[in-house]
PAVEX-599550 format. One line per 3 residues: number of its first residue (from 1); their letters; for each residue x, y, z of C-alpha. Coordinates in nm, 4 decimals. Layout:
# PAVEX-599550
NUM = A = X,Y,Z ~ ... .
//
This chain:
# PAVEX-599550
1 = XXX = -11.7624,3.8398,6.1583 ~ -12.1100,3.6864,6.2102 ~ -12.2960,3.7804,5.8811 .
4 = XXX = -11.9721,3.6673,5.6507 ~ -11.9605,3.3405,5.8042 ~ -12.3348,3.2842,5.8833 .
7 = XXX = -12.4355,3.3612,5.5343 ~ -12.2034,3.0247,5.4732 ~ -12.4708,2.8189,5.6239 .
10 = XXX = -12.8380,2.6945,5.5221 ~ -13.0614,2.4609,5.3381 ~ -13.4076,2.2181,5.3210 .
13 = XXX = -13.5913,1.9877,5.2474 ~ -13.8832,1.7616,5.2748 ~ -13.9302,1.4623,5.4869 .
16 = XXX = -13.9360,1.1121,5.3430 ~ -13.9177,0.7725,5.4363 ~ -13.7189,0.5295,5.2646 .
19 = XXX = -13.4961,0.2373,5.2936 ~ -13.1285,0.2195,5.1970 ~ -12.8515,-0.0287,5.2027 .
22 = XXX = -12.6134,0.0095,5.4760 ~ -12.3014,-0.1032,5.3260 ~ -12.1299,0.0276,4.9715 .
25 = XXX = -11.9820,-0.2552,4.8074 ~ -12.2691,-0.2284,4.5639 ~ -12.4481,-0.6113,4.6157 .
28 = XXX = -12.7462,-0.4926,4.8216 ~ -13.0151,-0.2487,4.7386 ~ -13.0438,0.0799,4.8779 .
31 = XXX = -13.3738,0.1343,5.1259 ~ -13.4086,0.5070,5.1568 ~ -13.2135,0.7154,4.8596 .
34 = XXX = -13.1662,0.5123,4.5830 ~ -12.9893,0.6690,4.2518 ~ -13.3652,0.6568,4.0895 .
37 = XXX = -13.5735,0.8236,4.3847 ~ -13.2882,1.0785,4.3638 ~ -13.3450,1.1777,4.0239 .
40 = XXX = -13.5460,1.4921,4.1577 ~ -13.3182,1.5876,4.4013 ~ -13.2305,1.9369,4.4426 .
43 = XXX = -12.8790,1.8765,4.3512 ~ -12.9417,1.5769,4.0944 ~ -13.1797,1.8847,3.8771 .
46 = XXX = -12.8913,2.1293,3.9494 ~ -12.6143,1.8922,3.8079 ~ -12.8375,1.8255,3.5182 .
49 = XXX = -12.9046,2.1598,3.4325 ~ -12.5608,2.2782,3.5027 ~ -12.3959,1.9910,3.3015 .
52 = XXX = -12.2798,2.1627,3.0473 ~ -12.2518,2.4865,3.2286 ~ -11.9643,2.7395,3.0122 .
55 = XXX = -11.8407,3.0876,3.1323 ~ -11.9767,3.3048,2.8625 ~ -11.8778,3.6678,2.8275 .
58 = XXX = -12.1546,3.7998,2.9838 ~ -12.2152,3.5209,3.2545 ~ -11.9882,3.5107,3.6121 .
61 = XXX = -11.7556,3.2159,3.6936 ~ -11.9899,2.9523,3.8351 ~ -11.8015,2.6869,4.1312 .
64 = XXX = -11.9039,2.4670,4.3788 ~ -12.2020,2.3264,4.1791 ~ -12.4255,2.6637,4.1311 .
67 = XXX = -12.2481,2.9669,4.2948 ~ -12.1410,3.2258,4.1120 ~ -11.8128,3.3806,4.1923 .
70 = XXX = -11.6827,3.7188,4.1257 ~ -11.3804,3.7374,3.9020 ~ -11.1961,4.0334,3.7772 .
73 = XXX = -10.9960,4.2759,4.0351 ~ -11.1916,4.1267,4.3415 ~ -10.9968,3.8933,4.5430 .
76 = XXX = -11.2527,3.8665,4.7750 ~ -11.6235,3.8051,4.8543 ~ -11.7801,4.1226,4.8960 .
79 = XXX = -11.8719,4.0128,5.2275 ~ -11.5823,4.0422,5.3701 ~ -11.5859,4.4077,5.3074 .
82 = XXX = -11.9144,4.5601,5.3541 ~ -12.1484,4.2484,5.4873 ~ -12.3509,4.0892,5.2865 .
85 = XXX = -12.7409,4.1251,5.4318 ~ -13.0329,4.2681,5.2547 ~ -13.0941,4.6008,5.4537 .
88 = XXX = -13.3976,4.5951,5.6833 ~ -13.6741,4.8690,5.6820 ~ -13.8304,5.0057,6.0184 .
91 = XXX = -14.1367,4.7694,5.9622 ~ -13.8674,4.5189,6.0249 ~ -13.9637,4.3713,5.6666 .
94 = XXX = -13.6410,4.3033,5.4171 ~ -13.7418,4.4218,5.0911 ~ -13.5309,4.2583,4.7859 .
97 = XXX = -13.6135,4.4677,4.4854 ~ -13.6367,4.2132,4.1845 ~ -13.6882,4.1830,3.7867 .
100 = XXX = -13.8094,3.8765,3.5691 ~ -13.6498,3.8687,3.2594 ~ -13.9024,3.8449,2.9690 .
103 = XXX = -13.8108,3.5175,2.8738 ~ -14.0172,3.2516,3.0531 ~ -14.3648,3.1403,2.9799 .
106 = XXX = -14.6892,3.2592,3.1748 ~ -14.6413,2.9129,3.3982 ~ -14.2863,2.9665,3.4751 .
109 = XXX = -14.3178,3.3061,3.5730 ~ -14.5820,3.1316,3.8096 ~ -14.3690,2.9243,3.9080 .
112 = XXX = -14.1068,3.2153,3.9884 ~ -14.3624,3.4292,4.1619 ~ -14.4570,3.1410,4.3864 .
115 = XXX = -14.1049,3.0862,4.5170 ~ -14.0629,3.4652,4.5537 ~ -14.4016,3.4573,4.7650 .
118 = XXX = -14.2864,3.1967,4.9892 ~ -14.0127,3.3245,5.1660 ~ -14.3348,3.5871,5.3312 .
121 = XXX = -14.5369,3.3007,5.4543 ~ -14.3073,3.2807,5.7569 ~ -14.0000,3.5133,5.7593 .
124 = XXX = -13.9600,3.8598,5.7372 ~ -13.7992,3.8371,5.4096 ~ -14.0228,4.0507,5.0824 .
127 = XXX = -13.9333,3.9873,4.7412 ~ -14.1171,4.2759,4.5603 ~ -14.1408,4.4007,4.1880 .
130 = XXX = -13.8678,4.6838,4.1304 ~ -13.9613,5.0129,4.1271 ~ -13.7618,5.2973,3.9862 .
133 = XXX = -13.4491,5.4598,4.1555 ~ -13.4278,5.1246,4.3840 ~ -12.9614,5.0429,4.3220 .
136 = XXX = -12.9484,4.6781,4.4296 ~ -13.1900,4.3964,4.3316 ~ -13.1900,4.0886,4.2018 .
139 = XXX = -13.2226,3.9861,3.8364 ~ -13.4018,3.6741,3.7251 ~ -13.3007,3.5821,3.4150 .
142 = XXX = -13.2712,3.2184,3.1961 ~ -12.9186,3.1614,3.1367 ~ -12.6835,2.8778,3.0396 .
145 = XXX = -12.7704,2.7200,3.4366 ~ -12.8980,2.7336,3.7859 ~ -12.6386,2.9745,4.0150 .
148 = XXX = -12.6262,3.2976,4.2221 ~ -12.3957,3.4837,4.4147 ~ -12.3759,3.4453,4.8155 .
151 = XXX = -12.5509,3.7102,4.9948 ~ -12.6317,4.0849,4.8514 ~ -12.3451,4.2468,4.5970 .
154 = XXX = -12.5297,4.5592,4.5634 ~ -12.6131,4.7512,4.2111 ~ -12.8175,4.4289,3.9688 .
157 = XXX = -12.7649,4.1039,4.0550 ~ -12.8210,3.8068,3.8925 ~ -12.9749,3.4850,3.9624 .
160 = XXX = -13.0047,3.2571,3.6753 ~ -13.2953,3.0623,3.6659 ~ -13.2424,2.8238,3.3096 .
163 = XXX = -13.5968,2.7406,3.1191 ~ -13.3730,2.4319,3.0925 ~ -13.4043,2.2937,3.3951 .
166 = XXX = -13.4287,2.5107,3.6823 ~ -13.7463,2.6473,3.6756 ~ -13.9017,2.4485,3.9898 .
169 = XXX = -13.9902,2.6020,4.2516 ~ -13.7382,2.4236,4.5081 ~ -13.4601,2.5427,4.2734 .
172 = XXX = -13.6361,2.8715,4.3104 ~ -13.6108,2.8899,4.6548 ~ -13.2431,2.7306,4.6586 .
175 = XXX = -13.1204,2.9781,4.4404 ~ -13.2450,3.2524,4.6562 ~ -13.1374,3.1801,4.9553 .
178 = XXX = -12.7944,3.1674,4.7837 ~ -12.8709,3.5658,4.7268 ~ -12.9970,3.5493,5.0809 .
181 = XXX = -12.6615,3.4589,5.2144 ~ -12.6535,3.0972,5.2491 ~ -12.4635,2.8176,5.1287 .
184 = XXX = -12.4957,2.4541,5.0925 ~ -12.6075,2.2760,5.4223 ~ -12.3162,1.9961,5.3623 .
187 = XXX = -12.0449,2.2424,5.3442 ~ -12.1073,2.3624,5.7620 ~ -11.8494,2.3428,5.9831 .
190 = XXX = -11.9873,1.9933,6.1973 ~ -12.0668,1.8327,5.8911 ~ -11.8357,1.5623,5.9675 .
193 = XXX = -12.0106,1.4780,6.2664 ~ -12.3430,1.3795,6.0587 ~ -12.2371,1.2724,5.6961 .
196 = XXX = -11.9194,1.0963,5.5369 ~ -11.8105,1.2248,5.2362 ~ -11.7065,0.9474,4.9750 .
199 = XXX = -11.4691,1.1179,4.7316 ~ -11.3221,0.8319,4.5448 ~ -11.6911,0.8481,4.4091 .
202 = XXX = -11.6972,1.1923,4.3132 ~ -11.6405,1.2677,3.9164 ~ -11.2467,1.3569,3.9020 .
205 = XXX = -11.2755,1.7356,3.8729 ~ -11.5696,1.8182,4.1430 ~ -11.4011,1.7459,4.4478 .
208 = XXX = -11.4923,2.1343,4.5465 ~ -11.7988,2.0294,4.5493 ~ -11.7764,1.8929,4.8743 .
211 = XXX = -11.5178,2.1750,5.0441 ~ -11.6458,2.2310,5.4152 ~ -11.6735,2.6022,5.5403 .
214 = XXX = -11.5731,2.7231,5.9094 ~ -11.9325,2.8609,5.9324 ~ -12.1705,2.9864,6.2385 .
217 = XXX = -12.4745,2.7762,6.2094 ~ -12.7085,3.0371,6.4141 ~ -12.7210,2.7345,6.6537 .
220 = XXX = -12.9304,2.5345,6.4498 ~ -12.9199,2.1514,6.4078 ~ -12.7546,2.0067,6.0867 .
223 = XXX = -13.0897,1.9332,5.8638 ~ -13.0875,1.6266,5.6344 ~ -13.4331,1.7566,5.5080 .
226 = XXX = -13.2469,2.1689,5.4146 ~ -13.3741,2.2441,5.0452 ~ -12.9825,2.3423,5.0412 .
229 = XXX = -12.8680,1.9727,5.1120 ~ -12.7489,1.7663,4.7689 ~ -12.8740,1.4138,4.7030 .
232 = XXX = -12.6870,1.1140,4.8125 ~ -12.5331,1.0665,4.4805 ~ -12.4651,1.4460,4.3798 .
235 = XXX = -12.1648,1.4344,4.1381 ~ -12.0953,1.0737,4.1686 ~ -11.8997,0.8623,3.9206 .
238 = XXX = -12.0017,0.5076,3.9127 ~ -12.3907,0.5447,4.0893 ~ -12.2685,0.5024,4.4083 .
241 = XXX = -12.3069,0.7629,4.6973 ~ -12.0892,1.0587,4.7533 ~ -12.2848,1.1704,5.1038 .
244 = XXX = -12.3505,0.9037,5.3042 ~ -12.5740,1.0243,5.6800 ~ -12.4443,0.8964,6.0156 .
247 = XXX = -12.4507,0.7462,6.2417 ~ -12.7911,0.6076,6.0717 ~ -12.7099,0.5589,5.6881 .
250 = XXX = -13.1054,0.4630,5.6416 ~ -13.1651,0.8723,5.7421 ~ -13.2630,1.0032,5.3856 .
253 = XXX = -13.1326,1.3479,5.2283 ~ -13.1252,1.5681,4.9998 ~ -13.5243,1.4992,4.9221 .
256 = XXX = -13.6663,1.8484,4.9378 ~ -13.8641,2.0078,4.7509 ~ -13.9434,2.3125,4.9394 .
259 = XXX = -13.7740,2.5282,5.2669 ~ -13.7746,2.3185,5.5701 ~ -13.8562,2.4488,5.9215 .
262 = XXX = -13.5026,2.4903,6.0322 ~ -13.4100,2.6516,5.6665 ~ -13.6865,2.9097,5.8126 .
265 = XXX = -13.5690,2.9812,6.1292 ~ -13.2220,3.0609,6.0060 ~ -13.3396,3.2949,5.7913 .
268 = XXX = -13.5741,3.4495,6.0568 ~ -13.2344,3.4298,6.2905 ~ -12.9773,3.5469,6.0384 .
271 = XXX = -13.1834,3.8926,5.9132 ~ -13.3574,3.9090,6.2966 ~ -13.7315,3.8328,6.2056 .
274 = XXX = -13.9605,3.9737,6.4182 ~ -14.2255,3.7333,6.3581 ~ -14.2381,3.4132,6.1493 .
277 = XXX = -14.6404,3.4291,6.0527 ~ -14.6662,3.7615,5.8931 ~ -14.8079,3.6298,5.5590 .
280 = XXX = -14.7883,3.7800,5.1986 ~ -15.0691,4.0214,5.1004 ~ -15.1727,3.8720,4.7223 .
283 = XXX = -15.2532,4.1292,4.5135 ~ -15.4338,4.0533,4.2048 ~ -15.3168,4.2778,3.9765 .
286 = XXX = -14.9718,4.2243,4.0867 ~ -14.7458,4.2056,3.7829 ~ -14.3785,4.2023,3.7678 .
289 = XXX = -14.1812,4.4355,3.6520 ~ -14.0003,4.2665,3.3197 ~ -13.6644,4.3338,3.0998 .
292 = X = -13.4872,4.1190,2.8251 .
//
């Protein structure tokens, strides 16, 4: 099925030039990701802020670094049973009904906001306030991490945005295209083919981490610079790398800080985009609905 497995593919990130050390035996310096210009990583803020990430009672089971899970009677995604795409409306816009818990201050609720707004700059997709009688939309709320849930689950659905951490607006934007459909850009299918996996440097325990996905990548390039690609030491041990780029282990990744171009176009692909330029109409007064 197309949607279920291309919702298991996405991610971006910013360009950057650096230098890194070609071998791993840990006597030469790294030229391009080392552990310290990684420390703002996508994945290095969502292992910090996840670190001491515990199911609570009220909280979903949270795997494979920040996706929630659904537990309970489900055995499967709910994908697999009713597709997992935000419906389109005949202006060919995808409106995603959303709330803002009350919890954040005036500048993270900017900060929110702007990653909402973003996704309108060049994709079809329209995060809008909720109004009443509107069933599925997403919750923002500040919770013990970073996580979502892959693709729509219909009725309230929550995407936990901790004041601890993951209130940035690349985290924003990661997060959401989690509730878009997409999952981490090292997991696809070819993966193999442009990064080595180092697991006897992973942290004994997050192996899953790493788990590659039979996805369709909407026949889009594998892209080093997806805001959905972790750092070159995500979830490493001993401060050496856990992804390593090839054939050219000097290509930095993992540096995002915002959508890249190709983490556009599979969105635009994915939910069939008419255009990619329609921008998002500012409104001044614009204030989102909140709860607690």
């Amino acid at each position: 099925m197309i949607v279920q497995t291309a919702v298991l593919s996405v991610l971006l990130c910013s360009v950057h030039t650096f230098t890194i050390q070609a071998s791993f035996d840990g006597t030469e310096e790294y030229s391009g990701n080392t552990i310290e210009e990684d420390e703002f990583s996508v994945s290095t803020l969502l292992e910090k802020a996840n670190a001491n990430l515990s199911r609570k009672i009220d909280e979903p089971l949270v795997l494979f670094g920040d996706i929630a899970v659904p537990t309970g009677l489900q055995n499967a995604d709910p994908c697999t049973a009713r597709g997992c795409l935000w419906p389109k409306s005949s202006d060919g816009n995808v409106y995603i009904p959303y709330i803002i818990a009350n919890q954040y201050s005036s500048s993270e609720r900017e900060t929110i906001v702007r990653g909402l707004r973003s996704f309108a700059a060049s994709t079809c997709i329209r995060f809008t306030p909720m109004q009443t009688r509107q069933r599925d939309f997403v919750h923002i709320r500040s919770l013990s991490g970073c996580f979502s849930f892959v693709g729509r689950r219909g009725n309230e659905q929550t995407v936990s945005l901790s004041r601890r951490g993951c209130v940035f607006e690349s985290i924003v934007q990661h997060e959401l295209l989690h509730a878009l459909g997409f999952n981490h850009e090292q997991t696809r299918s070819d993966r193999d083919n442009h990064v080595r996996i180092l697991l006897q440097n992973v942290i004994p325990g997050m192996e899953h981490n790493f788990r590659k996905i039979n996805t369709n990548n909407l026949n889009t390039p594998y892209d080093y610079n997806s805001v959905m690609h972790y750092g070159r030491y995500a979830f490493s041990r001993n401060r050496e790398p856990t992804i390593v780029p090839i054939p050219n282990s000097n290509v930095a990744i993992g540096r995002a800080n915002r959508m890249s171009a190709t983490d556009i176009l599979r969105i635009n692909r994915l939910y069939q985009c008419r255009t990619s330029m329609d921008h998002f109409k500012r409104d001044p007064e614009f204030e989102p609905m909140q709860r607690k």
